[in-house]
C-alpha positions as CSV (number, residue, x, y, z in Angstrom):
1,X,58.1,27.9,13.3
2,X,58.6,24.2,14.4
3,X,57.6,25.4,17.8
4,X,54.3,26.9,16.8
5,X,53.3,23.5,15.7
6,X,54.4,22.0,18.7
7,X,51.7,24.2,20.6
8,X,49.0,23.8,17.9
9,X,49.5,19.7,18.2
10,X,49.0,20.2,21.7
11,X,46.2,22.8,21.6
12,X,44.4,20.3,19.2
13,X,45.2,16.8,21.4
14,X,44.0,18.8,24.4
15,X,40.8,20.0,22.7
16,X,40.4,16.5,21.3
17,X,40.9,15.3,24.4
18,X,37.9,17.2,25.8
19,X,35.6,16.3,23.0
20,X,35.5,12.9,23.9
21,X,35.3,13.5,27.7
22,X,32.4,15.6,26.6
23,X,31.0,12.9,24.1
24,X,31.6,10.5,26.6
25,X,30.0,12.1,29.8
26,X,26.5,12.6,27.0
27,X,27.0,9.2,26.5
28,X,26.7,8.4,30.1
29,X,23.1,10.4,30.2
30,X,21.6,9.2,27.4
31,X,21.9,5.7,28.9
32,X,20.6,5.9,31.8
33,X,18.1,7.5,29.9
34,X,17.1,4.2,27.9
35,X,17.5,2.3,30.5
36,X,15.2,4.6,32.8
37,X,12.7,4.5,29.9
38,X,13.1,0.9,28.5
39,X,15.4,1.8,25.7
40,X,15.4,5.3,23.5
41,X,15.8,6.5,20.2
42,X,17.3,10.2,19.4
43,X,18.1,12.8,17.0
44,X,20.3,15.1,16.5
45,X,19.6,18.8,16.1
46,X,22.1,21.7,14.9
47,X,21.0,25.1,17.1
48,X,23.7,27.2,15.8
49,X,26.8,28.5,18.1
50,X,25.4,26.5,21.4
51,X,25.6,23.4,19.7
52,X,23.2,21.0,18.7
53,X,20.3,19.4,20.5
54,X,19.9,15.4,21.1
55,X,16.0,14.9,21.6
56,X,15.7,11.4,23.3
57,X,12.2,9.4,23.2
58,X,12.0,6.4,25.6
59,X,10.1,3.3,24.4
60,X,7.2,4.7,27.0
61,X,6.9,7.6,25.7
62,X,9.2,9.7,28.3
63,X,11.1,12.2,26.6
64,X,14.0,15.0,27.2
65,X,16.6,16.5,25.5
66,X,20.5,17.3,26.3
67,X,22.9,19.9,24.3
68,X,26.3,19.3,23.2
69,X,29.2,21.8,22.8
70,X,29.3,20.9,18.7
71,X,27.6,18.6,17.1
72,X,30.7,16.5,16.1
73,X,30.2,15.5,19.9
74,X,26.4,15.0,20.0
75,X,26.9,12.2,16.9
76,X,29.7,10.6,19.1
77,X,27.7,10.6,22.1
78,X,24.5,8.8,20.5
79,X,27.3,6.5,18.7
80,X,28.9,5.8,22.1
81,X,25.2,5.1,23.8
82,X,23.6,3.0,20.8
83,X,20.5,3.9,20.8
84,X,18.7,4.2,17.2
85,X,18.9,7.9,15.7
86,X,16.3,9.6,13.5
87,X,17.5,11.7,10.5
88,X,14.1,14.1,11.6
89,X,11.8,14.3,14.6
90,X,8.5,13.5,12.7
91,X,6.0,10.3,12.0
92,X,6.2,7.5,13.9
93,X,9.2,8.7,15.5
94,X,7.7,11.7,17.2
95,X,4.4,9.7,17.9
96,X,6.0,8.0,20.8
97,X,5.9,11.1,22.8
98,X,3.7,11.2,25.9
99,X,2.7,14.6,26.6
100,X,0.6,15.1,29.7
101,X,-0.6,18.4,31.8
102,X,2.5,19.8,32.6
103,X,3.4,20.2,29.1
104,X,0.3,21.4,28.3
105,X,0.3,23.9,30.4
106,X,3.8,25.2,29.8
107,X,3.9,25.1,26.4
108,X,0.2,26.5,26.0
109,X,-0.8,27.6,29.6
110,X,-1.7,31.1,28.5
111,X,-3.5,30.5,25.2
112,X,-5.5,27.7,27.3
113,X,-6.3,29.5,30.3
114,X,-3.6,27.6,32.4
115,X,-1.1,29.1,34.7
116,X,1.2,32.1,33.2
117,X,4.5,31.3,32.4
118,X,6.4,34.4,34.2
């Protein structure tokens, strides 16, 4: 039995291990991010088995997203970057977004008459 847990604690460390490389790699993006945008805010999203979703808005209006394994690592990642994070992506918050015609047309190309999608 005693070495069972010997490969469990080093199962876990290693997986551990990799958490934080890939907290730490997010947290690498999402500052260049700010810093590309004049500093960001975030929030969090769970999307079920892929993860969870950070949604980044810079301060003009720039946005994008990233996904993280878990989101144990997405929280550590927008810890490790600093930026302010938003409990929901609503009000003021989601106001900051710039949208422009790319967005327009691929979010609603075909109900608008712009270019398909396929």
């Amino acid at each position: 039995m005693a070495e069972t847990k010997q490969v469990d604690e080093g199962t876990d460390a290693k997986q551990a291990a990799k958490a934080e490389r890939a907290a730490a790699k997010l947290a690498k993006r999402i500052t260049a991010f700010s810093k590309e945008h004049g500093g960001a805010e975030g929030q969090v999203a769970y999307i079920g088995e892929r993860g969870a979703r950070i949604v980044l808005v810079g301060e003009d209006g720039g946005w994008g997203d990233l996904v993280a394994p878990s989101f144990a690592i997405a929280e550590k990642a927008v810890e490790k970057s600093g930026i302010t994070v938003h409990e929901a992506f609503d009000g003021e918050f989601a106001a900051k977004v710039k949208t422009g015609p790319y967005e327009w047309t691929r979010m609603a190309g075909i109900q608008l008459g712009g270019p398909s999608n396929g």
